[in-house]
Backbone as CSV, one residue per row, in Angstrom:
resi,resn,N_x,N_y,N_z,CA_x,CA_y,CA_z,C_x,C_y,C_z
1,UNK,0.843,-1.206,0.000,0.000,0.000,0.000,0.868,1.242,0.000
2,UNK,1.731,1.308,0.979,2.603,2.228,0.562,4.268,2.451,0.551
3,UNK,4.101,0.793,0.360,5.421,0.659,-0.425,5.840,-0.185,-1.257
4,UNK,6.727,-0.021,-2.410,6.262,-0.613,-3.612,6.590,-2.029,-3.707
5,UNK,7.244,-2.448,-2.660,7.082,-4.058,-2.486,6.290,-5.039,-2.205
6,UNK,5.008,-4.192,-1.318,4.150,-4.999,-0.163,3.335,-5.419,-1.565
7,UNK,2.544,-6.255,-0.855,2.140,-7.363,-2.065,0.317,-6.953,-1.787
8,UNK,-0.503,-7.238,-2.394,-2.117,-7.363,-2.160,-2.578,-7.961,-1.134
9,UNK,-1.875,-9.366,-0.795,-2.469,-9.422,0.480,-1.992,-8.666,1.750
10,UNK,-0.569,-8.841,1.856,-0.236,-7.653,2.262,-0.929,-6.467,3.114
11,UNK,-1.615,-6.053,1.805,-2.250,-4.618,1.983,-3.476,-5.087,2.722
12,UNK,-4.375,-5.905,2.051,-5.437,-6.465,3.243,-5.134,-6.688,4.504
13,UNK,-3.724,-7.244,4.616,-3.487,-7.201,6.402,-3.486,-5.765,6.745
14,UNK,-3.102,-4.705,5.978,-2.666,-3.814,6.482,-3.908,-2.669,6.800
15,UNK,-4.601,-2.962,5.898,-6.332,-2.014,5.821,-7.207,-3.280,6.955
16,UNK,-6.972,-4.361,7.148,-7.978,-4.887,8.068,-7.256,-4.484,9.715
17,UNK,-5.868,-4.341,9.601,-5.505,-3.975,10.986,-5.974,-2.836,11.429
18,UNK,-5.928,-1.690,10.791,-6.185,-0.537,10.777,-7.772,-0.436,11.142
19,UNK,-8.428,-1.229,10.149,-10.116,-0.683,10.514,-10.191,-1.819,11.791
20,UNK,-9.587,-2.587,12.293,-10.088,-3.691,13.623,-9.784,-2.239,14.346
21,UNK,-8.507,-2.313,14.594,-7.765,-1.141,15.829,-8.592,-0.154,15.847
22,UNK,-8.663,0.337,14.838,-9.551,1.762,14.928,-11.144,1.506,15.443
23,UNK,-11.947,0.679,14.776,-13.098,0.305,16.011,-13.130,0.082,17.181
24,UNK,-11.873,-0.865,17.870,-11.493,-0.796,19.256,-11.132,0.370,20.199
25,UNK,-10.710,1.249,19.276,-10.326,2.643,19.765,-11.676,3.380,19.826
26,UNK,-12.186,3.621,18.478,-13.354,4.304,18.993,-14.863,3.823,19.981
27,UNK,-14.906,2.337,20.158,-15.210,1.925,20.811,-15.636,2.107,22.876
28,UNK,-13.885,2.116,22.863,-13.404,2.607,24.026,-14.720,4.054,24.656
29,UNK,-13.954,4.742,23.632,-14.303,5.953,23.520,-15.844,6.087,24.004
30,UNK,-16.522,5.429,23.143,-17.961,5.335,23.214,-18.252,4.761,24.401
31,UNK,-17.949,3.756,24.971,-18.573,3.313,26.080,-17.850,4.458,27.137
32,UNK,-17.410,5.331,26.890,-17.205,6.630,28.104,-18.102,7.669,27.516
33,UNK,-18.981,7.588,26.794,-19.909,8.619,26.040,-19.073,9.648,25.880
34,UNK,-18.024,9.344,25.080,-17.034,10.637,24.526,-18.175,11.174,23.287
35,UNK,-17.318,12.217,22.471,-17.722,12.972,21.616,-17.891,12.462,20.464
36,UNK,-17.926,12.361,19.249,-17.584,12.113,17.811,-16.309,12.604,17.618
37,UNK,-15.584,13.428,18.075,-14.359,13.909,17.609,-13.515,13.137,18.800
38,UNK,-13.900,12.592,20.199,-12.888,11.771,20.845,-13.253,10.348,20.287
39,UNK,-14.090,10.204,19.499,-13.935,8.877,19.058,-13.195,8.752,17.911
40,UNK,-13.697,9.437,16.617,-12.752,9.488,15.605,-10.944,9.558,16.317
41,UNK,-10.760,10.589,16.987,-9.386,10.620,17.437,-9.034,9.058,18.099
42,UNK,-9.761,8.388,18.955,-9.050,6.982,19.551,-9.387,6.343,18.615
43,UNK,-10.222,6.081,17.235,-10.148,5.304,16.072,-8.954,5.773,15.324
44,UNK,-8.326,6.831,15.122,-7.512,6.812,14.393,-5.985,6.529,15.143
45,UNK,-5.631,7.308,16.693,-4.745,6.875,17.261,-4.284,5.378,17.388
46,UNK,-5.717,4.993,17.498,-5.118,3.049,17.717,-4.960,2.584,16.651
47,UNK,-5.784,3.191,15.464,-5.528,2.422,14.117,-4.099,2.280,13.365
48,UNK,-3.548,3.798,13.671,-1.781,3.715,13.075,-0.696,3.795,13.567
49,UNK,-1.222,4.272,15.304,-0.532,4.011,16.629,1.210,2.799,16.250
50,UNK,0.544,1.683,15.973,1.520,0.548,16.015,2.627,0.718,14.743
51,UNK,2.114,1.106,13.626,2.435,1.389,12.259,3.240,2.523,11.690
52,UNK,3.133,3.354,12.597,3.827,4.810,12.724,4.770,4.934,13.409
53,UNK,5.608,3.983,14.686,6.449,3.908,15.338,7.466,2.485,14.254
54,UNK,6.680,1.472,13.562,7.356,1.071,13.193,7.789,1.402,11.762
55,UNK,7.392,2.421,11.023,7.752,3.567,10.246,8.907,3.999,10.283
56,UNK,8.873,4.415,11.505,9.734,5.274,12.189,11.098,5.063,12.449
57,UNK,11.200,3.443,13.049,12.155,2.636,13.396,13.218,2.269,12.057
58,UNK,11.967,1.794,11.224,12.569,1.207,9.945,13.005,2.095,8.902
59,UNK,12.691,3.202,9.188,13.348,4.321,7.900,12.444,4.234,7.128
60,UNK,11.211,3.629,7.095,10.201,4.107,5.940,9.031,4.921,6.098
61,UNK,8.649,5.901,5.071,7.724,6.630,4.934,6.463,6.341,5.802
62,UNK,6.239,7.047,6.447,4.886,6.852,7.366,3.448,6.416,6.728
63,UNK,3.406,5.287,6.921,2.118,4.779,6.072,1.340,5.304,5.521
64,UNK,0.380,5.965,7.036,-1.016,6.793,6.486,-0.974,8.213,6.276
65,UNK,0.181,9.213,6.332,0.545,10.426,5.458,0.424,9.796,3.972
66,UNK,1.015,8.790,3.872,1.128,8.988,2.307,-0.333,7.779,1.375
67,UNK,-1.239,7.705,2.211,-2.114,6.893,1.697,-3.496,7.426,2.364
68,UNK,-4.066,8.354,1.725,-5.583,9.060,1.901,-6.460,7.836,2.820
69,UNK,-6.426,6.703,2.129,-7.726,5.635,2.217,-7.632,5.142,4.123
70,UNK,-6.607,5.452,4.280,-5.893,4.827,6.457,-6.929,5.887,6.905
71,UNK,-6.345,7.486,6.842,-7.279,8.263,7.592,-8.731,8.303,7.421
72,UNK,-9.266,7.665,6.211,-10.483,7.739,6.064,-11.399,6.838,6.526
73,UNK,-10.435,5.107,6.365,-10.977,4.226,7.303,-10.936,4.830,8.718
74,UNK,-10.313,5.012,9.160,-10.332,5.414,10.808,-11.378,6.133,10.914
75,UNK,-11.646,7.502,10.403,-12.651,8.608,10.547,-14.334,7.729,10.255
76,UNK,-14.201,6.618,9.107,-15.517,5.948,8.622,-16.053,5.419,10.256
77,UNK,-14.788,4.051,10.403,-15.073,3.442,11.854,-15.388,4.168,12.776
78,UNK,-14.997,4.960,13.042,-15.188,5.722,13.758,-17.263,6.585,14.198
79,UNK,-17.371,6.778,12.518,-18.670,7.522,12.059,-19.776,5.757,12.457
80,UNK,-19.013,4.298,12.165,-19.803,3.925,12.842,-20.413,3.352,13.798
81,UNK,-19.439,3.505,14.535,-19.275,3.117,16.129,-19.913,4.299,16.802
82,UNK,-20.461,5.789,16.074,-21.118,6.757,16.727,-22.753,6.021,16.289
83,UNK,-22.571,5.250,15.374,-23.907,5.099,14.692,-24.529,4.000,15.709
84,UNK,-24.230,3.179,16.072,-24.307,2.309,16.988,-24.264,1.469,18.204
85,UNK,-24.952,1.174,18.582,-25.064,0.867,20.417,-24.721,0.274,20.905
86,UNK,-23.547,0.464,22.154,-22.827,-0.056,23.060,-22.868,-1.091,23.221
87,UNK,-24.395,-1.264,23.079,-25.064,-2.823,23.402,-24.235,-4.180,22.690
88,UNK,-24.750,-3.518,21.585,-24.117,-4.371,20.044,-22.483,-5.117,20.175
89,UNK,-21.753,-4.552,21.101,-20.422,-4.587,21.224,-19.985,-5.094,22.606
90,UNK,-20.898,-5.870,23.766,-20.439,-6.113,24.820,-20.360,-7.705,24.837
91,UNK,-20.130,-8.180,25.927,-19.262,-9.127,26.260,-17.371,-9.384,25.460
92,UNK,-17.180,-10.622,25.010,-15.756,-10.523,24.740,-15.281,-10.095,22.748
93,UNK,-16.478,-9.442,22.682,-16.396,-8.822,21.346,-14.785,-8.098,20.923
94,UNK,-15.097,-7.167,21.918,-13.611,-6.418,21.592,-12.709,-6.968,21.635
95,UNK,-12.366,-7.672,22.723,-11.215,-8.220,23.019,-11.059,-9.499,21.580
96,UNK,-11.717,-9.997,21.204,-11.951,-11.062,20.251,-11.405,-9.660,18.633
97,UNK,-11.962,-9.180,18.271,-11.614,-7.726,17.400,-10.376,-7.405,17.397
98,UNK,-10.109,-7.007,18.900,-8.563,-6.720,19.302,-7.587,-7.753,18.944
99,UNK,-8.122,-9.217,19.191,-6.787,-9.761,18.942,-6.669,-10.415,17.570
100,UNK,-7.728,-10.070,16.547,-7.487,-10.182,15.011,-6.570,-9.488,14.461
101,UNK,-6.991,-7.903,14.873,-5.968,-6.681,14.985,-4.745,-7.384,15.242
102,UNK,-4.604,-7.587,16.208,-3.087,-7.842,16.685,-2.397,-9.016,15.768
103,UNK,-2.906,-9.646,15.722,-2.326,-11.030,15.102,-1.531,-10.560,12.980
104,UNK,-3.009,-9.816,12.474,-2.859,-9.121,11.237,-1.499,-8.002,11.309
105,UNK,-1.465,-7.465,12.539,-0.363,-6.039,12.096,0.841,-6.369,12.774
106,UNK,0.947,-7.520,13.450,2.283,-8.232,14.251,2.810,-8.896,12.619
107,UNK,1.964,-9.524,11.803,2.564,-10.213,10.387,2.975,-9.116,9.330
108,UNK,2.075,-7.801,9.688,2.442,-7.048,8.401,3.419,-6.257,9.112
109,UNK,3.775,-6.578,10.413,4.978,-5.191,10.653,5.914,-6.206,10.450
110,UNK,5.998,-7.275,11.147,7.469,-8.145,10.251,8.022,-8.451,9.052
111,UNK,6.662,-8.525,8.495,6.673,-8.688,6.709,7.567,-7.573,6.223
112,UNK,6.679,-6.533,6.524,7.339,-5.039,6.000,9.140,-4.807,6.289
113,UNK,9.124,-5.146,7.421,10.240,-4.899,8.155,11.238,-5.470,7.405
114,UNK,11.053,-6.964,7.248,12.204,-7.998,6.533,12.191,-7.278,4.942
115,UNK,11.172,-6.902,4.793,11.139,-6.078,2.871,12.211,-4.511,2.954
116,UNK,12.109,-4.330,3.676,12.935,-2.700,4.426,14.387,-3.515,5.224
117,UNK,14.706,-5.080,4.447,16.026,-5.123,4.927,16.376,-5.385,6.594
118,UNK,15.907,-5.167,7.208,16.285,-5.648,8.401,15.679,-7.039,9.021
119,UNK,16.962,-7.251,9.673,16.762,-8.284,10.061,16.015,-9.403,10.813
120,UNK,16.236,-10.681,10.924,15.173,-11.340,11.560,14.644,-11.090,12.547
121,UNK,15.792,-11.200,13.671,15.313,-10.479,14.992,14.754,-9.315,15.555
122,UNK,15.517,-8.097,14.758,14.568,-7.078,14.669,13.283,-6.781,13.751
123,UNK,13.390,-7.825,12.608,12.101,-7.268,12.058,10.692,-8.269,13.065
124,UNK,11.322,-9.551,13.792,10.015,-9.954,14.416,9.848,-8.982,15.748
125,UNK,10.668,-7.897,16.467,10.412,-7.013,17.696,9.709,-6.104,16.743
126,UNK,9.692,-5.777,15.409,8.882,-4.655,14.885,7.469,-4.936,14.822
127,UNK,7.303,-6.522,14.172,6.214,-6.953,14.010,5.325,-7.141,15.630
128,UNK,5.713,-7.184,17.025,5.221,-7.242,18.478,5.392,-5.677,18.506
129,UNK,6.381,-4.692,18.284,5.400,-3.373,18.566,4.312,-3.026,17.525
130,UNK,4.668,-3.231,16.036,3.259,-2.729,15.302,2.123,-3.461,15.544
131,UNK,1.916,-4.566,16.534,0.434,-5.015,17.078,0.207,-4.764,18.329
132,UNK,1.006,-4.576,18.993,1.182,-4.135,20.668,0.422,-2.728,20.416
133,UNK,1.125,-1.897,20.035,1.743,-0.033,20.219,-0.109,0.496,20.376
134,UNK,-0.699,0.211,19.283,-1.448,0.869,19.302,-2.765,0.660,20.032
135,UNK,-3.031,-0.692,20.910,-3.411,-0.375,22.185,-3.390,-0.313,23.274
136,UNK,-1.551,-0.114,23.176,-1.301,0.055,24.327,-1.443,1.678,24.706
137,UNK,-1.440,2.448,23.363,-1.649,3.537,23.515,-3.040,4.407,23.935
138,UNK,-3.900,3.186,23.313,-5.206,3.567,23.553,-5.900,3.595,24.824
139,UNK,-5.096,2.367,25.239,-5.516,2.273,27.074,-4.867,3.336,27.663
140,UNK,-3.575,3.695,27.626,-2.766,4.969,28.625,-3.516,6.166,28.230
141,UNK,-3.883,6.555,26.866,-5.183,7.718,27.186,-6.345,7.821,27.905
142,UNK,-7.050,6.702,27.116,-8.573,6.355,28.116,-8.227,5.801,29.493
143,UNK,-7.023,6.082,29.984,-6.534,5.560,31.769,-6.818,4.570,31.773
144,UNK,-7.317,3.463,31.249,-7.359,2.278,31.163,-6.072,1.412,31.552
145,UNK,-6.324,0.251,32.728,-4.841,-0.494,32.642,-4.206,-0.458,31.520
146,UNK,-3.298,-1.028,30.856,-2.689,-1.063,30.321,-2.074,-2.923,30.085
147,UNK,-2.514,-3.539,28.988,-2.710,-4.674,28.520,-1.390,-5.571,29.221
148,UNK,-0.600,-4.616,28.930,0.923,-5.054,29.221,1.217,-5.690,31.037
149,UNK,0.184,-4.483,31.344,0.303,-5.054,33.025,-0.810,-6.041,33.383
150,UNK,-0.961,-6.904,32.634,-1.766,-8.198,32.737,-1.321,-9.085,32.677
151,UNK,-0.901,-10.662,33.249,-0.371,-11.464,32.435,-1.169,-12.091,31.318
152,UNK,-2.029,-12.014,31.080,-3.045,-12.927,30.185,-1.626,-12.915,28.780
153,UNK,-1.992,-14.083,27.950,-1.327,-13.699,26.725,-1.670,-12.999,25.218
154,UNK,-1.056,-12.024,25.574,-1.242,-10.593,24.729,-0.030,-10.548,23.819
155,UNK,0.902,-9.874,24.000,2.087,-9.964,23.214,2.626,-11.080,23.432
156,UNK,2.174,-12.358,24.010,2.891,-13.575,23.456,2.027,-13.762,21.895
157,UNK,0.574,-13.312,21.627,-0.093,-13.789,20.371,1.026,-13.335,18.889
158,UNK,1.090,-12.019,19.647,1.771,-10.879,18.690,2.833,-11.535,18.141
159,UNK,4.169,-12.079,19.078,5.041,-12.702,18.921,5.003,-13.716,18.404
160,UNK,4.178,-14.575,18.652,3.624,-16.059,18.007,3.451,-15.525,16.121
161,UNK,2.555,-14.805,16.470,2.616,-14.364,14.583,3.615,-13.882,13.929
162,UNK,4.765,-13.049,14.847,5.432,-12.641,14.118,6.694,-13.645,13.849
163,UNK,6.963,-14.681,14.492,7.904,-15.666,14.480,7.576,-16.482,13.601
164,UNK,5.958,-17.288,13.465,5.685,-17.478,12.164,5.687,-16.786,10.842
165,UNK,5.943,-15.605,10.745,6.344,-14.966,9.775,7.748,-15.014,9.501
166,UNK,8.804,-14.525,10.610,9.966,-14.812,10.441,10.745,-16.438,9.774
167,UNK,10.005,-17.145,10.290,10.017,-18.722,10.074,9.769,-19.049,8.334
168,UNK,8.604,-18.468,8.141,8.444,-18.912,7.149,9.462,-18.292,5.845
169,UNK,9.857,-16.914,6.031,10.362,-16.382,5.102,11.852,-16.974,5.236
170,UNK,12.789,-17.540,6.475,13.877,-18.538,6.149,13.711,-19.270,6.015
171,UNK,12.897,-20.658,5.714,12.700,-22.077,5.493,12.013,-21.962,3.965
172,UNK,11.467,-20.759,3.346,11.237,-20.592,2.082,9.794,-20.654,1.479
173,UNK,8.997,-20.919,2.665,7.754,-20.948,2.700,7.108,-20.126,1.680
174,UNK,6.225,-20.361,0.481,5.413,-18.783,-0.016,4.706,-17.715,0.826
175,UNK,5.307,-16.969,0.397,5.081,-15.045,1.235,3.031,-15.221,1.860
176,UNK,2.721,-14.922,1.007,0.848,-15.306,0.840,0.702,-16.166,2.073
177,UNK,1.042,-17.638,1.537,0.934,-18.579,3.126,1.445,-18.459,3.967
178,UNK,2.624,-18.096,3.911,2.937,-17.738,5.471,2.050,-16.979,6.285
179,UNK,1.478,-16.062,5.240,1.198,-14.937,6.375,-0.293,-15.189,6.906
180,UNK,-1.166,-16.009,5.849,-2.059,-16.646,6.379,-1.905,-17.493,7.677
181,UNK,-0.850,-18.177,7.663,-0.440,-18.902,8.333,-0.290,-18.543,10.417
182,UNK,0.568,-17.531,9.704,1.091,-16.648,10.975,0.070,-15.761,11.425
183,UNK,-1.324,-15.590,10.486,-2.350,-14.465,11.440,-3.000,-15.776,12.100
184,UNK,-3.562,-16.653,11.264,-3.755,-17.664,11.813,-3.384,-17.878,13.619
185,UNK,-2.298,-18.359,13.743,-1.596,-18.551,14.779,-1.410,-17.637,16.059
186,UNK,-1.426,-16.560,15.482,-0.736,-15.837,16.787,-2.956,-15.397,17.535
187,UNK,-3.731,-15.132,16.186,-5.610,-15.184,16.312,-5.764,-16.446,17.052
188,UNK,-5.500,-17.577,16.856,-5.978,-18.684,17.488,-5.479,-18.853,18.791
189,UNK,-3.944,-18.714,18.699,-3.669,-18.408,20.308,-4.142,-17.415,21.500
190,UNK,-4.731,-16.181,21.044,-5.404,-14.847,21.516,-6.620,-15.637,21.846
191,UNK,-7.326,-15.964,20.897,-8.141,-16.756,21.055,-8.749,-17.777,22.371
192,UNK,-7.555,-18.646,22.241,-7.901,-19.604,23.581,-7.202,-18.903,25.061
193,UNK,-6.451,-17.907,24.704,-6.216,-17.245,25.567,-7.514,-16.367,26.789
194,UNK,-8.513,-15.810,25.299,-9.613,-15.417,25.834,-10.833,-16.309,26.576
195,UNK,-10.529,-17.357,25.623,-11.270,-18.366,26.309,-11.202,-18.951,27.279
196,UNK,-10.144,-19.747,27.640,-9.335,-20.367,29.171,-8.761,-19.771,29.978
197,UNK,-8.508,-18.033,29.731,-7.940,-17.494,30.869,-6.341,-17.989,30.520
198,UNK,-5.974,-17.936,29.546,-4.536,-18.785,29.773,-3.423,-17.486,29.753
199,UNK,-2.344,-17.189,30.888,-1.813,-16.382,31.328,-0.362,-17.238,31.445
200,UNK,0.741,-16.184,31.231,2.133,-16.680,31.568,2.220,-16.350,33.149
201,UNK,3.497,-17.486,33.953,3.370,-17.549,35.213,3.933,-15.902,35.550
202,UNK,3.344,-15.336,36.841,4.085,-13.537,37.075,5.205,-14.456,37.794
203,UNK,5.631,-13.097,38.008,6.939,-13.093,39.349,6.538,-13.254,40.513
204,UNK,7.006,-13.768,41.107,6.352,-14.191,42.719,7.551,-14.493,43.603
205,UNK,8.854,-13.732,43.748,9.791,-13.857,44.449,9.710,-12.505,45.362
206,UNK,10.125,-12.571,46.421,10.171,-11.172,47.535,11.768,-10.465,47.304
């Protein structure tokens, strides 16, 4: 989408991360009966939140400056999460939303990353902040804990996808399947995560 390597599907990871995040953001928003303009703003903060730091990192052009259609999804989601009732969106909806998001932009920030030349290891830490970043950002505005100080597994999903991405592109795997592969994986793990409560052990030493 906005760079001349990324491939079509690609870009679908990259427009479905964006409009998940950005409903979760404006979401938020809504169940605090914010404004239309604090919702559009946490639809668009969470939507490129993750994508814009790993921009940043990698030396490439900032996604949604240079692609009209990012800010407009955000502002749409946004227009319809004002359209619609809280109701519609409770129990483990979001969190289920959220971790599609995550799983999709943990594959397209590694993808991208390894296409922008860097390496394995750093391009799979790019791919866990571009699915992390942007709600982690969304919670530290709306004062919301903060995902990170949970153990549930959150950025283990992130990581899970992005290692299957890394994986596949050294063992030679096709680009396309892998990445099916790897949203797959890191979604299904989020997944039973939400379901079973399944959490890494904390620290418990004095």
């Amino acid at each position: 989408m906005n760079s001349e390597v990324l491939t079509p599907v690609l870009d679908w990871l990259d427009l479905a991360g964006v409009a998940i995040f950005a409903l979760t953001g404006a979401l938020v928003a809504a169940r605090e009966k914010q404004t239309m303009v604090t919702l559009s703003f946490f639809a668009l903060v969470t939507g490129v939140g993750g994508g814009t730091i790993r921009d940043l990192l990698i030396g490439a052009p900032v996604f949604w400056i240079h692609d009209a259609w990012v800010a407009a999804i955000c502002l749409g989601v946004a227009l319809f999460a004002w359209f619609t009732p809280t109701r519609w969106w409770e129990g483990t909806f979001l969190s289920i939303a959220d971790g599609l998001g995550l799983a999709a932009y943990a594959v397209l920030g590694t993808a991208k990353a390894l296409e922008y030349g860097v390496p394995h290891i750093p391009a799979l830490l790019m791919g866990i902040i571009t699915g992390c970043a942007g709600g982690i950002i969304r919670d530290v505005i709306a004062g919301r804990p903060s995902i990170l100080m949970k153990p549930e597994l959150y950025v283990t999903a992130a990581a899970l996808s992005a290692s299957v991405t890394v994986l596949g592109e050294t063992i030679g795997i096709p680009r396309e399947l892998t990445w099916v592969l790897a949203t797959g994986a890191g979604f299904g793990l989020r997944l039973a995560a939400i379901r079973w409560k399944l959490a890494l052990p904390a620290y418990g030493r004095d």
